[in-house]
C-alpha positions as CSV (number, residue, x, y, z in Angstrom):
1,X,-13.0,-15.6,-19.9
2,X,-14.7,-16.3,-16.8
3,X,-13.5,-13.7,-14.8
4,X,-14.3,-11.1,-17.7
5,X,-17.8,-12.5,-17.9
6,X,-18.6,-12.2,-14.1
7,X,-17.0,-9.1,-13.9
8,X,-19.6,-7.6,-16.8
9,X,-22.1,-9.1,-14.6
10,X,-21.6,-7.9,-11.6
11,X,-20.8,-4.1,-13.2
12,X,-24.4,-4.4,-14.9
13,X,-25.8,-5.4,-11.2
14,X,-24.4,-2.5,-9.6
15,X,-25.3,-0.4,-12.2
16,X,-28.6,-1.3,-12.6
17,X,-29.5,-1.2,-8.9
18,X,-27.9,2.0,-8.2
19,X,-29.3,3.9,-11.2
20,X,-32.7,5.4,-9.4
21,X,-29.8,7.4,-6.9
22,X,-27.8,9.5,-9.8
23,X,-29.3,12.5,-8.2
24,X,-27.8,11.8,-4.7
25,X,-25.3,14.2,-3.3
26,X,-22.1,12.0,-2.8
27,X,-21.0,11.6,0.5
28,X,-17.3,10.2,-0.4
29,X,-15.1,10.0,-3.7
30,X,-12.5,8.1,-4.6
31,X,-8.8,9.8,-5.1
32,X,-6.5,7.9,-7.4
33,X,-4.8,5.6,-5.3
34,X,-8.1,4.7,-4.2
35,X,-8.1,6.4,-0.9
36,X,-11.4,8.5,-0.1
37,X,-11.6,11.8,0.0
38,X,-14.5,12.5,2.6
39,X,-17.2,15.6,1.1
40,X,-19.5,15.5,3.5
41,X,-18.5,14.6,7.4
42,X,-20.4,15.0,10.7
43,X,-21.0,17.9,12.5
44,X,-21.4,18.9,15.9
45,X,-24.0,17.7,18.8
46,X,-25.6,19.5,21.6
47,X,-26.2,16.9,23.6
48,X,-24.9,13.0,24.1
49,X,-27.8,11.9,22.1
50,X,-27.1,13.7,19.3
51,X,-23.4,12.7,19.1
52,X,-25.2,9.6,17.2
53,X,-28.7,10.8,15.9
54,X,-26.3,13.1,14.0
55,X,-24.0,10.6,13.0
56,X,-23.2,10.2,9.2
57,X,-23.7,6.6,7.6
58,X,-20.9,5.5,4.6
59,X,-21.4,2.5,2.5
60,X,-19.1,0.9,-0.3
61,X,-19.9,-2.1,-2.8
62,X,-16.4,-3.5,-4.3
63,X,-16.1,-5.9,-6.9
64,X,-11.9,-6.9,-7.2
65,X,-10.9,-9.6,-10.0
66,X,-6.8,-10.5,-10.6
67,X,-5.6,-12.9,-13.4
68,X,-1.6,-13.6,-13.4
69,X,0.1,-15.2,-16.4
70,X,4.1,-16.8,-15.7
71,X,6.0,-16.8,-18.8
72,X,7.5,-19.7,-17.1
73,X,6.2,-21.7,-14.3
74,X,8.6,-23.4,-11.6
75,X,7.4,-26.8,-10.5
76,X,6.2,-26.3,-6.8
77,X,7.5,-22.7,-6.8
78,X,5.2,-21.0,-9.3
79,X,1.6,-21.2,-11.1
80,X,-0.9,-19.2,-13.1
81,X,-3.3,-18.2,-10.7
82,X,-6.5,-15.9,-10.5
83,X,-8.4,-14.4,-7.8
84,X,-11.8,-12.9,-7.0
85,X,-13.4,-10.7,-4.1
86,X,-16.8,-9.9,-3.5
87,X,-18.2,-7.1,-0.5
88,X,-17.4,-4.0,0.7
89,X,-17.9,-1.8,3.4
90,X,-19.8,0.1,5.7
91,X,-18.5,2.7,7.8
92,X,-20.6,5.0,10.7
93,X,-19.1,8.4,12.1
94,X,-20.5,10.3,15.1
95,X,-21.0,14.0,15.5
96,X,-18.6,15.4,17.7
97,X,-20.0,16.8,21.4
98,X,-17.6,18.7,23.3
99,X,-14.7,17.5,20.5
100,X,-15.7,13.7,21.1
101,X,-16.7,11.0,18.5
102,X,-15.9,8.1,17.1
103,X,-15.7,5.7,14.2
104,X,-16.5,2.0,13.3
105,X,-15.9,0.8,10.0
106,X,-16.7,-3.1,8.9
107,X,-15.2,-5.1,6.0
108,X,-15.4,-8.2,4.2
109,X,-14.5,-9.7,1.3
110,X,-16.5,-12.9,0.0
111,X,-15.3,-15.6,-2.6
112,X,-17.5,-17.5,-4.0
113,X,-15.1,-18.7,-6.7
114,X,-11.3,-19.2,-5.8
115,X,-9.0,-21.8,-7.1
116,X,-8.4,-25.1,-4.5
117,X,-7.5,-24.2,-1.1
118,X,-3.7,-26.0,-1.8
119,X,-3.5,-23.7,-4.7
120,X,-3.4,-20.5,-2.3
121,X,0.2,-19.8,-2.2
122,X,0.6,-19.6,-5.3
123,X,-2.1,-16.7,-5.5
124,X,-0.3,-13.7,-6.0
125,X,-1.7,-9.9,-6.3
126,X,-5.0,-11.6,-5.4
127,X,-4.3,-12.9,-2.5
128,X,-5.3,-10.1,-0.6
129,X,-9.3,-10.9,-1.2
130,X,-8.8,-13.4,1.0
131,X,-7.0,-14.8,4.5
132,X,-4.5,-17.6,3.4
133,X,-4.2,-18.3,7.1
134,X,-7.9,-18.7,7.2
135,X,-8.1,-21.0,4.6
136,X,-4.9,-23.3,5.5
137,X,-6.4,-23.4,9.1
138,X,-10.2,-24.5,8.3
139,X,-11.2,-24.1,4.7
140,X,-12.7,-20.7,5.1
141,X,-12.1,-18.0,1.8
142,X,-14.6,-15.3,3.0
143,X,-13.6,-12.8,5.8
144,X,-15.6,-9.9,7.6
145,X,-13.3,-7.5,9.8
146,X,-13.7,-4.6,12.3
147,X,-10.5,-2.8,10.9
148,X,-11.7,0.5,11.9
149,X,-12.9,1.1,16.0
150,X,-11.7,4.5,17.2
151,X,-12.3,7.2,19.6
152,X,-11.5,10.4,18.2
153,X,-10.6,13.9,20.0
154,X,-10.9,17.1,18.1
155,X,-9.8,20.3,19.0
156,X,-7.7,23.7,17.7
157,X,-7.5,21.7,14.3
158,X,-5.7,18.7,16.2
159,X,-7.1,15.4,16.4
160,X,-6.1,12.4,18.8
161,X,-7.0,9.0,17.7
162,X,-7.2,6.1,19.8
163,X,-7.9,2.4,18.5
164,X,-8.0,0.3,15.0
165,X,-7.3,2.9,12.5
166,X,-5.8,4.4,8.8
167,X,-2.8,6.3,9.5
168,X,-1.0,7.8,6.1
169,X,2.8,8.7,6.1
170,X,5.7,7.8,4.6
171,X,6.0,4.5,5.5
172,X,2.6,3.3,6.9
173,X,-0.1,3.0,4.4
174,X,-3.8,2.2,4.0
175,X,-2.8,0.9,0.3
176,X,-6.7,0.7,-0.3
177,X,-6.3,-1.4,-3.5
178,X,-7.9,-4.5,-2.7
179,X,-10.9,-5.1,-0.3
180,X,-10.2,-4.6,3.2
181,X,-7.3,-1.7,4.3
182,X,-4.3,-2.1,6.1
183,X,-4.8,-0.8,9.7
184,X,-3.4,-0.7,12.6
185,X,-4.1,0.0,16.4
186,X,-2.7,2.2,18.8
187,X,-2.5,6.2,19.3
188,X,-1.9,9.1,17.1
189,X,-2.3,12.4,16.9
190,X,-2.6,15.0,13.7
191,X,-2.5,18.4,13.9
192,X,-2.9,21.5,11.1
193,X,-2.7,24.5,14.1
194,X,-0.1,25.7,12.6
195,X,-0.5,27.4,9.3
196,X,0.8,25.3,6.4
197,X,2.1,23.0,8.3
198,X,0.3,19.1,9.0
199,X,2.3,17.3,12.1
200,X,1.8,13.2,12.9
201,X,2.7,11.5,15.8
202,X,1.7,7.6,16.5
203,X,2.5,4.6,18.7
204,X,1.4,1.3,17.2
205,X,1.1,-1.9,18.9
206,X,-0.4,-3.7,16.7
207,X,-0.5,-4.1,12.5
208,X,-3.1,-5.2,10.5
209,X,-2.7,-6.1,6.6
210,X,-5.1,-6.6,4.2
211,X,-5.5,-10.3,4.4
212,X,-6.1,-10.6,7.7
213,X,-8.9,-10.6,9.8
214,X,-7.1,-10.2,13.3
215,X,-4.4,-7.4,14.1
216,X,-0.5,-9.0,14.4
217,X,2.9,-7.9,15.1
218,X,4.2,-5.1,13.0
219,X,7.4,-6.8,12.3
220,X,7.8,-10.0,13.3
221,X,7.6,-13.1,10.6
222,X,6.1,-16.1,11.5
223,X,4.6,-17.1,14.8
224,X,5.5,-19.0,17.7
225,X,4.3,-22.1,16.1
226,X,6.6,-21.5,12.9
227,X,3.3,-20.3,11.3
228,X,4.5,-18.2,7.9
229,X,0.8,-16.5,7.1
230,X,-0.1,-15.6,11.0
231,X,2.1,-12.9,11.6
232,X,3.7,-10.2,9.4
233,X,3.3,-11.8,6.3
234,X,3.8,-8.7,4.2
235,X,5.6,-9.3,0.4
236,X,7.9,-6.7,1.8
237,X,8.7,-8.4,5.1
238,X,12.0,-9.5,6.3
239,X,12.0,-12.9,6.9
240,X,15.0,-13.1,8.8
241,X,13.4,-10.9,11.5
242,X,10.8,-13.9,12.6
243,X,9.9,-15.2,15.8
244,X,12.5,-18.3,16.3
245,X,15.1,-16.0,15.7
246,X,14.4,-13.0,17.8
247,X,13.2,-15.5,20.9
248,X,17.2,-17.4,19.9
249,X,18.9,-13.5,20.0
250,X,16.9,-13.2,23.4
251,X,15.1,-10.1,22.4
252,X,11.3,-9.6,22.4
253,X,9.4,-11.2,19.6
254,X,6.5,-7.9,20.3
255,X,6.9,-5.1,19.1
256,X,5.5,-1.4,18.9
257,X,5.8,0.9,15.9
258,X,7.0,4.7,16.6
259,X,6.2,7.3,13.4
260,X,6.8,11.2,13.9
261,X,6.2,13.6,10.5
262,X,5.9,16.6,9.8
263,X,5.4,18.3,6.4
264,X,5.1,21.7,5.3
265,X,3.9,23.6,2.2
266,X,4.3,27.5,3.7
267,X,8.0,28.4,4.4
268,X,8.7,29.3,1.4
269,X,6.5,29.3,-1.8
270,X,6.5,27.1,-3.9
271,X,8.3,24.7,-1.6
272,X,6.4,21.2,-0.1
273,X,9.0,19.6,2.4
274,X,8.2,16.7,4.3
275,X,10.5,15.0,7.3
276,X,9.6,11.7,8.9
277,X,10.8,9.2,11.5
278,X,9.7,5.6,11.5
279,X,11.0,2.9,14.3
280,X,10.5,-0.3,15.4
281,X,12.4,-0.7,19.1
282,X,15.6,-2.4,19.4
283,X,15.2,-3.4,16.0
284,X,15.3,-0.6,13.0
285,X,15.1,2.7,12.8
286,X,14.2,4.9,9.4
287,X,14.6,8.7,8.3
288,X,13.2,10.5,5.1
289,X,13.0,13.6,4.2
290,X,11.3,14.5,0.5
291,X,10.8,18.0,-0.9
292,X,9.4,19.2,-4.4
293,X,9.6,22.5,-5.9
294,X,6.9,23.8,-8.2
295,X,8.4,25.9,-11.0
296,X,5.9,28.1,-13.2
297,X,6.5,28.0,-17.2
298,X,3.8,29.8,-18.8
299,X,0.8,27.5,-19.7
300,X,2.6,24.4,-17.2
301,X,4.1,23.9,-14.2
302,X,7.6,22.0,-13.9
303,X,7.8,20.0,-10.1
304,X,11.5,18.5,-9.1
305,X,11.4,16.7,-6.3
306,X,13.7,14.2,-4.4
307,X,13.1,12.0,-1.2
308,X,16.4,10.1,0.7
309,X,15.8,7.8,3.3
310,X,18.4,6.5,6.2
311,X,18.2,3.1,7.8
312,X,19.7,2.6,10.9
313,X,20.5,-0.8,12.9
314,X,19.0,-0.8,16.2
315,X,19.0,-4.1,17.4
316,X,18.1,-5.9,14.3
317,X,22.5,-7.1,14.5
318,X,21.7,-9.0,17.3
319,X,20.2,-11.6,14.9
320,X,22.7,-11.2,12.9
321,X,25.3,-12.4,15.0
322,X,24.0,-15.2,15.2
323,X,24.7,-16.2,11.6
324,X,21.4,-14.9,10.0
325,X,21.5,-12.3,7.1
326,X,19.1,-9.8,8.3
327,X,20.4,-7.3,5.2
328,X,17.8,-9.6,3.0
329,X,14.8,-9.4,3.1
330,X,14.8,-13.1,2.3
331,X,17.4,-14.1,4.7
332,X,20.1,-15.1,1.9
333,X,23.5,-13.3,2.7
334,X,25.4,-14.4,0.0
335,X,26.6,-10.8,-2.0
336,X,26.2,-8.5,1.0
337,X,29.4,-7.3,2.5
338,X,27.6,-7.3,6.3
339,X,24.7,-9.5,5.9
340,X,24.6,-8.9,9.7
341,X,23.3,-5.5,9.8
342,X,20.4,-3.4,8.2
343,X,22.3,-0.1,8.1
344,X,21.1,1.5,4.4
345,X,20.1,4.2,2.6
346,X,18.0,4.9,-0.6
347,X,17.3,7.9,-2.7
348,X,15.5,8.9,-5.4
349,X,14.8,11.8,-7.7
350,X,11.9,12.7,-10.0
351,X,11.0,15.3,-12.6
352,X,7.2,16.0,-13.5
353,X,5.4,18.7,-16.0
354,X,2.3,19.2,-15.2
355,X,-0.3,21.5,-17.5
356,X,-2.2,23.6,-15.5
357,X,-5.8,22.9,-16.9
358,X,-4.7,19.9,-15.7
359,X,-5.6,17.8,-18.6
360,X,-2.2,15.9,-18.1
361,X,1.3,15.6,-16.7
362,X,4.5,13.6,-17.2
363,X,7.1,12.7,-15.0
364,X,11.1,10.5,-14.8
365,X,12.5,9.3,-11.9
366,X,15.2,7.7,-10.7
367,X,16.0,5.5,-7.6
368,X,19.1,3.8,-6.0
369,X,19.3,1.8,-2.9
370,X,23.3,2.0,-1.2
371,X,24.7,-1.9,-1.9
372,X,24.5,-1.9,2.3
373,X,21.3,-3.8,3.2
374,X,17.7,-3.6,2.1
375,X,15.1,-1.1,3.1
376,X,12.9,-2.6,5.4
377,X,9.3,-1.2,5.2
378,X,6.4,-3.9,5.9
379,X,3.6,-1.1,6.6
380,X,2.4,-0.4,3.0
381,X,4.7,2.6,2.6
382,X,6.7,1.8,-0.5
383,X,10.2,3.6,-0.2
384,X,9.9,4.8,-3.7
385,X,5.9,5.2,-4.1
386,X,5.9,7.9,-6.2
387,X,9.0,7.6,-7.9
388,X,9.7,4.5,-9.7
389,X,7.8,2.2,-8.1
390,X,5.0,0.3,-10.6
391,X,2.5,-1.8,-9.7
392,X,3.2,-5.0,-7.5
393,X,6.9,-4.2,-7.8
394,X,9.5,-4.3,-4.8
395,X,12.3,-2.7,-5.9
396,X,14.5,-1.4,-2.8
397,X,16.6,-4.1,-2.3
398,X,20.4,-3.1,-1.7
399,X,22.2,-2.4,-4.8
400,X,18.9,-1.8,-7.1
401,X,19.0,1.3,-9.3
402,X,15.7,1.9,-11.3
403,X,14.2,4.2,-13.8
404,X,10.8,5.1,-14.6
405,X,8.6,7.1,-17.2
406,X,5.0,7.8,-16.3
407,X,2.3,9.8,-18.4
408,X,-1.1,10.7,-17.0
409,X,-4.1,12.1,-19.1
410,X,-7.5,13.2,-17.9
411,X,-9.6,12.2,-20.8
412,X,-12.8,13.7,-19.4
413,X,-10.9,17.2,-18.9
414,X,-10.3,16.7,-22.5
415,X,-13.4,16.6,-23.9
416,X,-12.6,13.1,-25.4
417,X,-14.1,10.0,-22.8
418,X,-16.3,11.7,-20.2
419,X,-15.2,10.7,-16.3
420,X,-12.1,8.5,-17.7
421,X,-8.4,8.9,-17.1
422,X,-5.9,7.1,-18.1
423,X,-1.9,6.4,-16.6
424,X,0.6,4.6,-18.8
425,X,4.4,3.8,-17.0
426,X,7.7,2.1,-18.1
427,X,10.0,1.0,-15.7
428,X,13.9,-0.1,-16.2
429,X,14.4,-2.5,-12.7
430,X,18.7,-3.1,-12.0
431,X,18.7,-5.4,-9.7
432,X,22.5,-6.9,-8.6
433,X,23.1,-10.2,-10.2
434,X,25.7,-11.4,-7.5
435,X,22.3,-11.4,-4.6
436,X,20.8,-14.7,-5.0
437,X,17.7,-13.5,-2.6
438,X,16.8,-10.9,-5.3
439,X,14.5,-11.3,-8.5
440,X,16.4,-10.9,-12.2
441,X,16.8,-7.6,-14.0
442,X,13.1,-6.3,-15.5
443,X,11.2,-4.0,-17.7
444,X,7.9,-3.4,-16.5
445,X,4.6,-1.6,-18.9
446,X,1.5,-0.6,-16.6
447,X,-1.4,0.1,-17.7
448,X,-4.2,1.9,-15.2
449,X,-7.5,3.0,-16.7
450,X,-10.2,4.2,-14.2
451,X,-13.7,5.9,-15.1
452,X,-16.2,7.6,-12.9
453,X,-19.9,6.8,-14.1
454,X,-21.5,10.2,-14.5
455,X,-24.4,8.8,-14.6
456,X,-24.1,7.0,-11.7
457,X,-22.3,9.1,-8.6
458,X,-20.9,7.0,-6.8
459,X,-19.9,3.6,-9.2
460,X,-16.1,3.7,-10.7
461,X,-15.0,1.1,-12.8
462,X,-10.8,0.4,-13.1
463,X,-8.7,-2.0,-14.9
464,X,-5.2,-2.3,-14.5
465,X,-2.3,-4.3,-16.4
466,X,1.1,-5.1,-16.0
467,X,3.3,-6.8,-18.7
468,X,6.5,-7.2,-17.2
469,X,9.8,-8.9,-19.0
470,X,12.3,-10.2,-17.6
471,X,16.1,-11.5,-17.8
472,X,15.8,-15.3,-17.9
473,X,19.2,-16.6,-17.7
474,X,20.6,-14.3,-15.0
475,X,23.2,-16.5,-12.8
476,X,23.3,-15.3,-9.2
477,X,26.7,-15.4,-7.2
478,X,25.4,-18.9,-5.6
479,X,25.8,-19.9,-9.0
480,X,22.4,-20.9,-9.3
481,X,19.8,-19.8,-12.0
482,X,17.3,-17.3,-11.4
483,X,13.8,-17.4,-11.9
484,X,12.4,-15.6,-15.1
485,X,10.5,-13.2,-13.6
486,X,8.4,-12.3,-16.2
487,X,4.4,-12.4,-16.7
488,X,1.6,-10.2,-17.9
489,X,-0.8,-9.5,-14.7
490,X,-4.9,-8.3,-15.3
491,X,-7.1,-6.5,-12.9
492,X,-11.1,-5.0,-13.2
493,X,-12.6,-3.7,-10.3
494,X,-15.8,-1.9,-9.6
495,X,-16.2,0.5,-6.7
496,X,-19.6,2.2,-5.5
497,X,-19.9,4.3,-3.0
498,X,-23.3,5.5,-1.1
């Protein structure tokens, strides 16, 4: 009841304070998976000086609260949690002079109300409004973060990149659901020369996820000092791959991060195609390629569309030999034929009809992961975004097979709620029974519901639910009971941008 209250409050504050500018042009919007969509950007400067009296100014207000409810809880292992972040953004762009500019973009997230700082790990979706290193290490629940500082070169509709940064693909992410984005820092280079065609290139030293004020390795778990939430702490992390045990296999615990994509939408009509290469060094190695094929029927448009990824071993065996399942993500390798390698594969296939006043669409999919190893993907990518994955749900270990309905419906289109839409999905999770490191078998109902004010450019309000029920007397090859993995999760969040 709290949370609801503040969260009226603080949508009420916004509001209020914001209403005198519902007649200013909006600089930004916000896309659906909360990305921006930039309308208005910075031009071009004569001289030096005007690279930054020409500069374009972007500010964002975010309000982000989380409640999660356990069925059951587990005694030190579980707990009803709730989480709250309070801040924003503000972001400044130059104008380009000769093709030069750059970009600086500060975060931070404030909590004035958490639950006790020994309560932390049991925070779960909300976690992310805060740094659980930050807190464990001196008490501290707000953080502020420069997680965008680039220099940026533009020219023949190619732009190289180089510092803190958002880079989209197929695997990396800025997964812009929380407070603060995941970034990292490095080199890349996009380019859209060729007609139809967008090509990505980047070299990554460094990672830096949500929760963390200070860029980290992109794969490595844990830190030199055996510290869990210092490093790579990602939900999707492999745990075997940590510090003590690459140092042990004598390899490097540093590591870059090597993405090359390439996608194009004019070859043939109709046809989007997409090809990418992720790679971490002596350790893993992933391929994908996804296409989807837009098929006119009268009044709507039907859209298959598959995407099949290949993980290779390149190094990552070398921990394996000596005696650590690296094919789990947790580091179990009982019910894994080689728990000493990450070779894999996953695909998935999906089927949407889309009406083209675009009032609504509908889609199924289906996933599978081969019973090999599991996907590794730590960069806020999910394998099967897009497909069947639903909110806060992981489910590419090996062996998982999953379906998924999802219905969207633009209810301002519609002439029924002006500036709402609304996104209802049902997803069937398989996991295999005989993999203690893996959750029970679920059913998962989410609930998204996102207006933009009209009245108010700028302010969007969302709420989001998950109810999700699970098997609770699954017994895993260990013979050992699994968890019940079922709970209902609640999130409101208000967004203005300026």
């Amino acid at each position: 009841m709290r949370l609801l209250k503040l969260s009226l409050v603080a949508a009420v504050c916004i509001a209020g304070a914001t209403a005198t500018t519902a007649m200013a042009k909006e600089k930004r919007t916000l896309k659906g998976n909360m990305t921006l969509k930039y309308n208005v950007l910075p031009g071009n400067a004569e001289t030096l000086s005007e690279m930054f009296t020409k500069g374009e100014w972007y500010g964002r207000v975010r309000f982000n609260s989380f409640l999660w409810d356990w069925d059951t809880e587990y005694a030190g292992k579980t707990k009803d949690n709730w989480a709250m972040g309070i801040g924003g953004s503000l972001e400044y762009k130059t104008a380009y002079w000769n093709g030069l500019g750059a970009t600086a973009a500060l975060y931070t997230s404030q909590n004035p109300w958490h639950m006790d700082k020994d309560e932390v790990k049991f925070v779960k979706a909300g976690k992310d409004t805060f740094s659980r290193y930050k807190v464990k290490k001196d008490g501290t629940f707000g953080m502020t973060v420069l997680a965008q500082a680039y220099l940026e070169y533009k020219r023949n509709k190619t732009s190289l990149k180089v510092g803190r940064q958002i880079f989209e693909s197929m695997l990396t992410k800025s997964n812009d659901t929380k407070m603060i984005p995941n970034t990292f820092e490095g080199y890349s280079l996009t380019s859209r020369y060729f007609s139809g065609t967008t090509i990505k290139l980047a070299y990554f030293l460094k990672q830096k996820l949500r929760d963390h004020t200070s860029f980290h390795d992109v794969i490595t778990f844990k830190d030199a000092n055996g510290e869990s939430w210092a490093n790579n702490d990602d939900s999707a992390v492999n745990k075997a791959l940590s510090y003590a045990n690459f140092v042990a296999a004598g390899k490097d615990a540093n590591h870059d991060l090597i993405v090359a994509e390439i996608a194009n939408k004019s070859l043939v009509p109709n046809l989007k195609i997409k090809l990418n290469y992720t790679m971490v060094p002596e350790v893993v190695a992933l391929g994908g390629i996804e296409a989807h094929y837009k098929i006119p029927l009268g009044d709507y448009n039907l859209v298959p569309g598959f995407r099949y990824i290949k993980q290779w071993d390149r190094g990552a065996d070398d921990i394996g030999a000596l005696g650590v399942a690296v094919a789990n993500l947790k580091g179990k390798g009982v019910g894994y034929d080689d728990p000493g390698s990450v070779d894999s594969s996953i695909w998935m296939a999906r089927l949407d009809l889309k009406a083209k006043n675009k009032i609504w669409w509908a889609r199924i999919g289906y996933s599978e992961v081969a019973d090999d190893a599991d996907i590794i993907a730590p960069w806020r990518g999910f394998p099967t975004g897009g497909f069947t994955r639903a909110m806060a749900q992981y489910n590419w270990y090996a062996n998982t097979k999953t379906w998924m309905v999802r219905g969207v419906v633009n209810l301002d289109k519609a002439g029924v709620v002006p500036g709402l839409k609304a996104s209802l999905r049902y997803a069937m999770q398989d996991f295999d029974d005989d993999k203690p490191g893996v959750q029970a078998d679920s059913n998962i109902i989410h609930l998204d519901l996102v207006e933009k004010i009209k009245s108010v450019p700028g302010l969007y309000l969302k709420f989001r639910t998950g109810i999700v029920s699970g098997d609770d007397d699954t017994i895993a090859a260990d013979g050992k009971l699994k968890k019940d993995p079922s709970y209902n999760e609640y999130r409101f969040e208000i967004n203005y941008l300026f």
